[in-house]
KEDREN-117886 format. One line per 2 residues: their letters; for each residue x, y, z of C-alpha. Coordinates in pm, whole numbers, plus 32768, in hexadecimal, padded with zeros to 4 digits. Each point is the difference from the previous one (the first is absolute). Layout:
<pts>
A = X:Y:Z ~ ...
</pts>
This chain:
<pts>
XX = 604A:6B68:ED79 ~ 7EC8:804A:7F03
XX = 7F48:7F05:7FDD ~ 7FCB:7F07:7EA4
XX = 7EF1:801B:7F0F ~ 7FE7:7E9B:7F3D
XX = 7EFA:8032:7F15 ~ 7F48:7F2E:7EF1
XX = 7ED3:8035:7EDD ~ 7F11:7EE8:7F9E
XX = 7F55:8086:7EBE ~ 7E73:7F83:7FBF
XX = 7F48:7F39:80D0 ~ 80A9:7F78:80F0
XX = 7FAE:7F11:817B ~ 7FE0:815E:807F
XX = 7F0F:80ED:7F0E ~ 7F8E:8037:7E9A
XX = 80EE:80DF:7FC4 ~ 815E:8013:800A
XX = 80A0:8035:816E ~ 812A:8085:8086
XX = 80BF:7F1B:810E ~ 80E3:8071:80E7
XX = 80DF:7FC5:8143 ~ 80A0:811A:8101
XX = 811B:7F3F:8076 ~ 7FE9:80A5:8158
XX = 7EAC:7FB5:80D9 ~ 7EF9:80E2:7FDF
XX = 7FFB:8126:80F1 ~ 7E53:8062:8071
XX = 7F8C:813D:7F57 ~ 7F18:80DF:80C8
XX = 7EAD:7FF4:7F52 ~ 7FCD:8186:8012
XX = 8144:803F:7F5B ~ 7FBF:7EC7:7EE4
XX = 7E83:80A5:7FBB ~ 80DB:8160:800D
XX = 8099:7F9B:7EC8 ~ 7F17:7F4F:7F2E
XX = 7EF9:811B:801B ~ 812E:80EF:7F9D
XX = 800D:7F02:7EC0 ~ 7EA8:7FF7:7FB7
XX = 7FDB:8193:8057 ~ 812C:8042:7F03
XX = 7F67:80A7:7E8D ~ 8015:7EF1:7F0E
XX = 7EC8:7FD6:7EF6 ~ 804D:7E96:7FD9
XX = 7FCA:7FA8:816F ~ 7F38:7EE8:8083
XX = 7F15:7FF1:8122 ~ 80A6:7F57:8125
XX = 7FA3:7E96:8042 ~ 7F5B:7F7F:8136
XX = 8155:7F4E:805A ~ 80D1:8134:8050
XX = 7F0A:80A2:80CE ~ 8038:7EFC:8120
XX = 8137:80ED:8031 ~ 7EE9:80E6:8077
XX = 7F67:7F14:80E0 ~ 8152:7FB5:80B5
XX = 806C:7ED1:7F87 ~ 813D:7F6A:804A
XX = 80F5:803E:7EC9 ~ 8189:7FB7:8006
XX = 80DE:80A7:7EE8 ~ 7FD7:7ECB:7EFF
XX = 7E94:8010:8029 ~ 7FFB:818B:8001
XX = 80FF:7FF1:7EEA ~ 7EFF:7F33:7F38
XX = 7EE4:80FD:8045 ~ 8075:8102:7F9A
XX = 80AF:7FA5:7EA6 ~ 7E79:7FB4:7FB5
XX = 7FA9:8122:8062 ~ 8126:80BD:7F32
XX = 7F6C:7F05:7EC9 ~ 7EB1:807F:8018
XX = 8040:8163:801A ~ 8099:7FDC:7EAF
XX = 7EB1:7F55:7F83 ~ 808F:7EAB:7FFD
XX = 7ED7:7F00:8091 ~ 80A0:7F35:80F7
XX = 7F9F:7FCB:8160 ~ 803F:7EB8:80BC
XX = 816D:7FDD:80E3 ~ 8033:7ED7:80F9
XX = 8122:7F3F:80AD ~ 8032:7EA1:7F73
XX = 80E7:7EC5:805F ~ 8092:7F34:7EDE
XX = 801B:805C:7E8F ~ 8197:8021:8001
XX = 7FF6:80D1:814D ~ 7FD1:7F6B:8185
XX = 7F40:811D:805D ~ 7F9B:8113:7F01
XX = 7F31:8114:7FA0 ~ 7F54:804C:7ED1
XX = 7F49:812A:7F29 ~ 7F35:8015:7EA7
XX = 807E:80C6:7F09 ~ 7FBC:8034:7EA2
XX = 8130:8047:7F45 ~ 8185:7F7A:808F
XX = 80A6:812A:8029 ~ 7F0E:80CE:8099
XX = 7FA0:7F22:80FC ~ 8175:7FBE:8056
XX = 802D:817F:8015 ~ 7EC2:8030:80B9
XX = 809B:7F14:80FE ~ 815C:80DC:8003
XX = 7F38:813C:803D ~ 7F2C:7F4C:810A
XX = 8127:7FA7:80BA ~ 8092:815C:7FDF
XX = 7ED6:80A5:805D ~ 7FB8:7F3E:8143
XX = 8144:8064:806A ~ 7FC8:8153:7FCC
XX = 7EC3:7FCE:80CF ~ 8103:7F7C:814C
XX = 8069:8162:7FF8 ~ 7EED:809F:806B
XX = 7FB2:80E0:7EE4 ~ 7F69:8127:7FE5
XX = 7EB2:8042:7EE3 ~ 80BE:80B3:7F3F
XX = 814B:7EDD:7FDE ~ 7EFA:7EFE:7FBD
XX = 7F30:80AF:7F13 ~ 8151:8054:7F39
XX = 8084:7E8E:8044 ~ 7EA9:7F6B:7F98
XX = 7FF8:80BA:7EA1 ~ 816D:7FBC:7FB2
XX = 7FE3:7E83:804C ~ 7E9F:8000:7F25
XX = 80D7:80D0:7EAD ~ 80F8:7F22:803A
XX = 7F06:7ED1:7FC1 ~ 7F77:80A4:7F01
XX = 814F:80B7:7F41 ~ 802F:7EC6:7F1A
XX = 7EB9:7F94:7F91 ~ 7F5E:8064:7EB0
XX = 7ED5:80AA:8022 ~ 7F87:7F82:7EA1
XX = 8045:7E8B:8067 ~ 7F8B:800F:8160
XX = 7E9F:8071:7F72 ~ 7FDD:7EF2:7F2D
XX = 807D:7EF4:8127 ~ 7F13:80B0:80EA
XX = 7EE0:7FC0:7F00 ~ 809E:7E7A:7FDC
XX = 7FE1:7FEF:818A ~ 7E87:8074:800E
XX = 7F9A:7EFF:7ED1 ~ 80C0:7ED6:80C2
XX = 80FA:800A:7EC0 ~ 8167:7F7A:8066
XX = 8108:8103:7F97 ~ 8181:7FA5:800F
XX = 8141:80D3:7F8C ~ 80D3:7F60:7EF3
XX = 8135:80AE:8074 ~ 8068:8047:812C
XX = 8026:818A:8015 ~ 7F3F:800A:7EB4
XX = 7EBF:8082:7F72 ~ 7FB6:7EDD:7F64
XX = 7ED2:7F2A:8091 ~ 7F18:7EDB:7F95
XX = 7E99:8010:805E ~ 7F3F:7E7F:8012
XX = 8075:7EC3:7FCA ~ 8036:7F23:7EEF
XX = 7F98:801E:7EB2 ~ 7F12:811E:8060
XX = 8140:80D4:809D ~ 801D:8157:7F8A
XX = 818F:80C9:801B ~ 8005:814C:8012
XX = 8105:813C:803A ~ 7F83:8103:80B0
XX = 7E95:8048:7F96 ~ 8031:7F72:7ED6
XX = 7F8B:7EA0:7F66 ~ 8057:7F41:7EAC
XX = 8109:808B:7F24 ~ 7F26:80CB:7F11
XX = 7FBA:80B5:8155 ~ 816E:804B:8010
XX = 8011:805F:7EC7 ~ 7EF7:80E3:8004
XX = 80A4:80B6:812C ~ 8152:8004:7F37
XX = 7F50:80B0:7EEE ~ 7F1D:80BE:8117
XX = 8143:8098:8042 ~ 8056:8098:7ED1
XX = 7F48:8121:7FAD ~ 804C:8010:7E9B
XX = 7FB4:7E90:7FA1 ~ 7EC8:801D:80ED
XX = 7F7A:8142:7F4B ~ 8058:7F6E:7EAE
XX = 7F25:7EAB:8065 ~ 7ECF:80E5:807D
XX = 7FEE:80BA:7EBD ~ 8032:7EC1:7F0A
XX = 7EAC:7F81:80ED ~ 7F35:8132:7FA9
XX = 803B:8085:816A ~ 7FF6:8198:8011
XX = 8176:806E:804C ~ 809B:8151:8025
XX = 80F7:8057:7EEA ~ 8162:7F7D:805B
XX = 8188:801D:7F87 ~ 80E3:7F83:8062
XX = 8162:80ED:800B ~ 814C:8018:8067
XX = 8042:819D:8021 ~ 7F67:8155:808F
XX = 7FBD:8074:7E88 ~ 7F58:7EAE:7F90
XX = 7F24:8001:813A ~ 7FBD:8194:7F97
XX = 7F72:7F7E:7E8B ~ 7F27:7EFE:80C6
XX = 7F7D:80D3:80E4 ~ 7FD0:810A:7ED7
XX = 7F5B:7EFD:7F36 ~ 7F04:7FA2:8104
XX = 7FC3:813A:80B7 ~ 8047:808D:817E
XX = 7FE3:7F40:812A ~ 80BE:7EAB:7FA8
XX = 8097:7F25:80D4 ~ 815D:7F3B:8025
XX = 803C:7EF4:8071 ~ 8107:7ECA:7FE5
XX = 7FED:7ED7:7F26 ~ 7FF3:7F05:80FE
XX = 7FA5:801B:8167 ~ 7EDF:7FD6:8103
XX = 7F62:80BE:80F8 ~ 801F:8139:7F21
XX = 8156:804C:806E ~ 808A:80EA:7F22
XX = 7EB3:8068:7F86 ~ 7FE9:8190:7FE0
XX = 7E9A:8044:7F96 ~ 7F32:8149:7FB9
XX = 817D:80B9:7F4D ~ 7F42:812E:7F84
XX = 8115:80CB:7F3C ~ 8134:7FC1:7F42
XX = 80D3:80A6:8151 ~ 7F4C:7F08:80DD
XX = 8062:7ECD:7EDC ~ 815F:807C:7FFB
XX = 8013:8009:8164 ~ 7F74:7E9F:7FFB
XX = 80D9:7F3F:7F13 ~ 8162:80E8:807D
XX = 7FE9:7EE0:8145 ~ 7FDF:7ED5:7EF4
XX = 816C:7FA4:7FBA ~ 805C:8025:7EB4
XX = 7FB4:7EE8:7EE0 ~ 7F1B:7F66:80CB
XX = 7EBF:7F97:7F49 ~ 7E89:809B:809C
XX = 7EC0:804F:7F93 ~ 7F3F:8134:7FD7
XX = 7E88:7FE5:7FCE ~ 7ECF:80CF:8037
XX = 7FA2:8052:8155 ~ 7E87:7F72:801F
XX = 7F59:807E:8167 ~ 7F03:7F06:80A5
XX = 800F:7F00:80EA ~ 80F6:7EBF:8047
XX = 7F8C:7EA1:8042 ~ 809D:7EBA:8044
XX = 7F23:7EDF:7F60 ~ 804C:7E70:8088
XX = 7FBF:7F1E:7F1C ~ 7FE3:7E72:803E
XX = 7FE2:7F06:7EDA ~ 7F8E:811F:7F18
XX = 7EF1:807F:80CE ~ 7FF7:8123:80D4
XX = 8038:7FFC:8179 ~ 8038:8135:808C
XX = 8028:8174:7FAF ~ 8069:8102:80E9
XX = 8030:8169:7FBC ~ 816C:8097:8079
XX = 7FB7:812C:8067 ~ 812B:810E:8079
XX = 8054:8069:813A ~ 7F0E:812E:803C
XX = 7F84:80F2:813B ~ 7EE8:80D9:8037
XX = 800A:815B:8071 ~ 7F52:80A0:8159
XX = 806B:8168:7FB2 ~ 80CC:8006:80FD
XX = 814A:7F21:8001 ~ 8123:7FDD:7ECE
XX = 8025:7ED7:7F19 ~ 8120:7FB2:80A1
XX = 7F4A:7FD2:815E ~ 7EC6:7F29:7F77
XX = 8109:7F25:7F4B ~ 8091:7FD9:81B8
XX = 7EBF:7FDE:805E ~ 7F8A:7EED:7EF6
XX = 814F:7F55:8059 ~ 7F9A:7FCB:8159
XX = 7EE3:7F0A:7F6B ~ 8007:7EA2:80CA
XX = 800E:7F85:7E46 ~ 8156:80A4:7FED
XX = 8127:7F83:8050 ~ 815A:7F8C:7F84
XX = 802E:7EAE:7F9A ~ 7F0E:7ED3:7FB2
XX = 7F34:8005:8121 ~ 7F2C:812A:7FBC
XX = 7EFE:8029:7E9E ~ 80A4:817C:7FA6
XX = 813E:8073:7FFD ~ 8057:815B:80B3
XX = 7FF5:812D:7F05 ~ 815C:8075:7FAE
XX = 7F9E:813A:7F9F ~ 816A:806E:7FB6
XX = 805A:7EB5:7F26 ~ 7EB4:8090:7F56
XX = 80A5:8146:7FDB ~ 8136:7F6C:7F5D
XX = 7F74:7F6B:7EFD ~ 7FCE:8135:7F78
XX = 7E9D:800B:7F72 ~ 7EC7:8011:810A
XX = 7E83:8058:7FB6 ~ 801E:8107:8105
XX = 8121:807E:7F57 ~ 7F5C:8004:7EBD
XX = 7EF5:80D8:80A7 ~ 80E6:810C:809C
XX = 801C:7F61:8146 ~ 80DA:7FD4:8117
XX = 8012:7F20:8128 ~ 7FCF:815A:80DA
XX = 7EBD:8044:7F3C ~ 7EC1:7FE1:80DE
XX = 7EDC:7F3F:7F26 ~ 7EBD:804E:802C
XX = 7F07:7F70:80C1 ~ 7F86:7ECB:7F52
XX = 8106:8025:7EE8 ~ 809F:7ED1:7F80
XX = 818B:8008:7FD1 ~ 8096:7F03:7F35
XX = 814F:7FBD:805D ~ 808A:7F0E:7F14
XX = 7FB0:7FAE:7E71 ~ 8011:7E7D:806F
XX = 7F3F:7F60:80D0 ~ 7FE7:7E85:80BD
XX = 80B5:7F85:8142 ~ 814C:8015:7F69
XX = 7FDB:8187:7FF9 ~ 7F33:804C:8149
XX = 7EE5:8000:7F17 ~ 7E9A:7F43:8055
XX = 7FA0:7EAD:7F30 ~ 7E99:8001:7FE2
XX = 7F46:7EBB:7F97 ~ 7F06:8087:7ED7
XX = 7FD6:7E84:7FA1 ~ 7EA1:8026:7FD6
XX = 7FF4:815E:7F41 ~ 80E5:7F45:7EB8
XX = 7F2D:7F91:7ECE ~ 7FC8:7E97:7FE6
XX = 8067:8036:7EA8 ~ 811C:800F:8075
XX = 800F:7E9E:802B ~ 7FFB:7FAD:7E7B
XX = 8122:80E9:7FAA ~ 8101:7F46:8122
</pts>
């Protein structure tokens, strides 16, 4: 019969640690681990590409010095270890009488539900590691358990609760399942959703969102914006794109990460082609294309933070090998990999492909075509993590006048 896992969470300080801690109770008694195979798997954890990983602490390497561990105590070890690979900055474990339990063993965690998943996946991982595996089953079983860990949490909260960990801040969710968390206490608590403090925040990323309000704002400041209308048919967007002159762009009212976004439409086949995959009524804008760079700018309390310049997905040519083959070769980057724990995405060169306009393309390319050596291929008109792209901090190369205009 499997054995019982009786589990409990004691959030903030607490008899046992500063932090919250997970409690919890194997109703069968703890079997010894071997040593070899415990320090096995938590160097698989730590060895496993993640770019919010943690250095080890001093207490799991007594695994390494052979120190006597049963499952509850191995259990605990490595759900810290899981925690820490995910950048979460927790590091004491230890058995304990009392507190609701006769005999017990605890873990720090940072957040609820990760640390009582991080204690499922420790469980399911140690009995993986009874079987004997192989490197290659424990490699695969280590990154699985350490995306599932990571599948539900929001990368825009978790930087901001990272930051409140570092700064000794205490950070709570207001829902459970939510994105909704409080920073401090008392009168000088902050709530916030996502990224995103105070409601004129909110607001601003409501209007942020739509392109035509947005556009409409920047001009009525004195801001320099491309020419924009906004139509509902082929032959309006035609006029527009008459009226400004060739390349425009089109793109949707109201939607992030540029999806839909066609940039660089050079003719009025290339437009038609364009707006015959917009179905039909549906409101977009057409506005002149304007080539330069992209930048994301983070502002807090009106003053400027960070900038970083997105820049697109690119290789460079050796004279020898396609596009197609540097784009395999860049893939194989230790940065690239699907899912949360890696800082790049893999190229998709054929999603690229499908969305129908490429700078290649646009200069009589193919993904067969052999760049020069030293030449630079753009792959993408977008650029940033969410399209495979680089962000760049260029904090220090912005204006400080830039300051008085936020």
């Amino acid at each position: 019969m499997p054995s019982t896992l009786i589990t409990d969470f004691a959030e903030g300080a607490n008899p046992s640690s500063a932090k919250s801690v997970a409690r919890f109770v194997i109703s069968e008694p703890g079997t010894p681990i071997n040593a070899d195979n415990l320090y096995r798997l938590l160097r698989e954890i730590q060895q496993t590409p993640c770019i919010f990983s943690l250095p080890a602490p001093e207490s799991l390497t007594d695994a390494a010095n052979g120190a006597s561990f049963d499952e509850h105590g191995s259990t605990a070890a490595v759900a810290v270890m899981l925690q820490r690979q995910i950048g979460y900055d927790v590091a004491r474990y230890a058995m304990m009488r009392g507190q609701g339990f006769k005999e017990h063993w605890w873990f720090e965690c940072i957040e609820k539900d990760i640390g009582l998943a991080a204690l499922s996946l420790a469980r399911d991982l140690l009995a993986t590691m009874a079987r004997q595996p192989d490197d290659a089953t424990l490699k695969a079983a280590t990154a699985a358990a350490l995306d599932s860990l990571l599948e539900p949490v929001d990368l825009y909260t978790w930087f901001v609760w990272r930051a409140a960990q570092r700064l000794g801040i205490p950070c709570r969710p207001m829902l459970r399942g939510a994105l909704y968390y409080e920073l401090g206490l008392g009168a000088r608590s902050r709530r916030a959703v996502k990224g995103m403090f105070e409601p004129e925040t909110h607001i601003s990323y409501l209007i942020g969102n739509d392109k035509w309000q947005t556009v409409a704002l920047l001009r009525e400041a004195g801001i320099a914006v491309p020419p924009q209308r906004l139509v509902t048919s082929f032959d309006a967007a035609s006029k527009a794109a008459a009226a400004f002159g060739y390349p425009v762009v089109v793109k949707p009212v109201s939607s992030g990460r540029q999806r839909g976004v066609v940039l660089n439409i050079r003719s009025e086949a290339e437009l038609r082609d364009v707006c015959a995959r917009i179905p039909s009524g549906k409101a977009y804008l057409v506005e002149r294309h304007v080539a330069g760079r992209s930048y994301r700018i983070v502002t807090v309390d009106g003053r400027l933070l960070s900038a970083h310049e997105l820049e697109p997905p690119f290789v460079t040519g050796n004279g020898r090998d396609s596009i197609a083959t540097l784009v395999a070769e860049e893939n194989r980057s230790p940065l690239r990999g699907k899912g949360k724990r890696f800082a790049y995405q893999p190229i998709d060169l054929a999603a690229i492909e499908h969305s129908g306009k490429t700078p290649f393309g646009d200069r009589g390319l193919t993904t067969q075509s052999v760049p020069a050596a030293g030449e630079r291929v753009d792959l993408s008109y977008f650029g940033g993590g969410g399209h495979a792209g680089l962000s760049i901090e260029v904090t220090d190369r912005v204006h400080r006048d830039y300051d008085k205009i936020l």
